[in-house]
N, C-alpha and C positions, 0 to 999 in steps of 0.2 A: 717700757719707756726707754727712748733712745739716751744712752751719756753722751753729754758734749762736752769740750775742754776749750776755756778763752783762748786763744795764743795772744804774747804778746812781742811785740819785736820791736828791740832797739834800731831798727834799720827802716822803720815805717815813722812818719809823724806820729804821737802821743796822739791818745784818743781826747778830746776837747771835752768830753760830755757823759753822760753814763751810760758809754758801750764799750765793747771790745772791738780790738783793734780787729780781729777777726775769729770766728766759732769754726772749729771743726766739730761732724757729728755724721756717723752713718759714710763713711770713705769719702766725704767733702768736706771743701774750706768755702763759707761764706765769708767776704772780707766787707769789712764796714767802707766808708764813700770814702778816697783816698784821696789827699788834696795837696800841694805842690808847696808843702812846709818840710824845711831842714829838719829832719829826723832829732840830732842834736841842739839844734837850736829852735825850731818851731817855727822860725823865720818864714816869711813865703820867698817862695823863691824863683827871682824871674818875675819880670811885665809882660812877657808877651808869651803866647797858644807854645811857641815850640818850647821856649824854656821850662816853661807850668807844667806842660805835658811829659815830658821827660821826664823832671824830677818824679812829677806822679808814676811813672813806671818803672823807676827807677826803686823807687821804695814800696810800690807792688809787689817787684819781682824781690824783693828781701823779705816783704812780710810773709809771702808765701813758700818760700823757700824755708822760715822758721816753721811754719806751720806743715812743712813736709810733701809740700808739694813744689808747684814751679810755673810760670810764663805757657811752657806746653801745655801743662795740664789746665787750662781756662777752658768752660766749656761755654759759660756764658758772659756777657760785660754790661752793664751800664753806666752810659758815660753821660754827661751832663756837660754841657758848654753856655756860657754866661751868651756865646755869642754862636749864632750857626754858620757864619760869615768865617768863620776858624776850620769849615768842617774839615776842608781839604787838608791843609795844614796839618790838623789834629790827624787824619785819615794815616797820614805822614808817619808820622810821630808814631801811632798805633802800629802802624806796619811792621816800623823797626824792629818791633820787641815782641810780637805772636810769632815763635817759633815754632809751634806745633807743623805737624803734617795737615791737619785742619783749621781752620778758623773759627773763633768762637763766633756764637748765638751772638747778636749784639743789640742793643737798641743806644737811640743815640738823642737827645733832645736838649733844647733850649731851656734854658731856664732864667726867671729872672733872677735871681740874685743868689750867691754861692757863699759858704762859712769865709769870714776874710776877706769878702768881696775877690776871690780869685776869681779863674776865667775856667777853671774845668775839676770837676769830681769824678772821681771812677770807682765802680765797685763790682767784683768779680765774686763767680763762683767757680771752684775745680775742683778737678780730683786729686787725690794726696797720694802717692808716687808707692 
């Protein structure tokens, strides 16, 4: 049987529920749905796709950086948008921050309604560095 370790990271929003911020196990980091709350304050952060999305990757790329890995190492994403009218937008937003020499696996869907009523969730898998 595989050991896995929680991570947790003061640089990610606090988990709302009973998971972990994100599980490493087996030379990967699954990260739970990341949503566009101030890390220290929980606050959401931003009304509109580019502000929500940023901060979402903004404390992505902290949670997995404690977890030992990074932005590069994403192999796969799923992202979720309250709206798909955002897609471009979000496409935006996402560009800026996949550094890798590849681009992750992605899927990308509508949803109706998001924790918070925000406008976008994200959640990644990658390799730890």
């Amino acid at each position: 049987m595989a050991a896995f370790k929680a991570v947790t990271s003061s640089k990610a929003p606090a988990a709302i529920g009973p998971y972990s911020q994100a599980i490493v196990v087996n030379g990967m980091v699954y990260t739970s749905g990341v949503i566009p709350a101030d890390p220290a304050t929980g606050d959401i952060v931003g009304e509109d796709i580019t502000a929500q999305a940023t901060r979402v990757f903004e404390s992505m790329k902290g949670l997995l950086e404690d977890a030992g890995s990074g932005m590069d190492m994403i192999v796969k994403t799923s992202c979720f948008l309250q709206d798909l009218n955002d897609f471009a937008t979000f496409n935006e937003i996402y560009a800026s921050f996949m550094t890798g020499e590849t681009t992750p696996a992605r899927s990308t869907v509508q949803v109706a309604k998001l924790p918070k009523a925000v406008l976008v969730e994200v959640e990644a898998v990658a390799l730890l560095k």
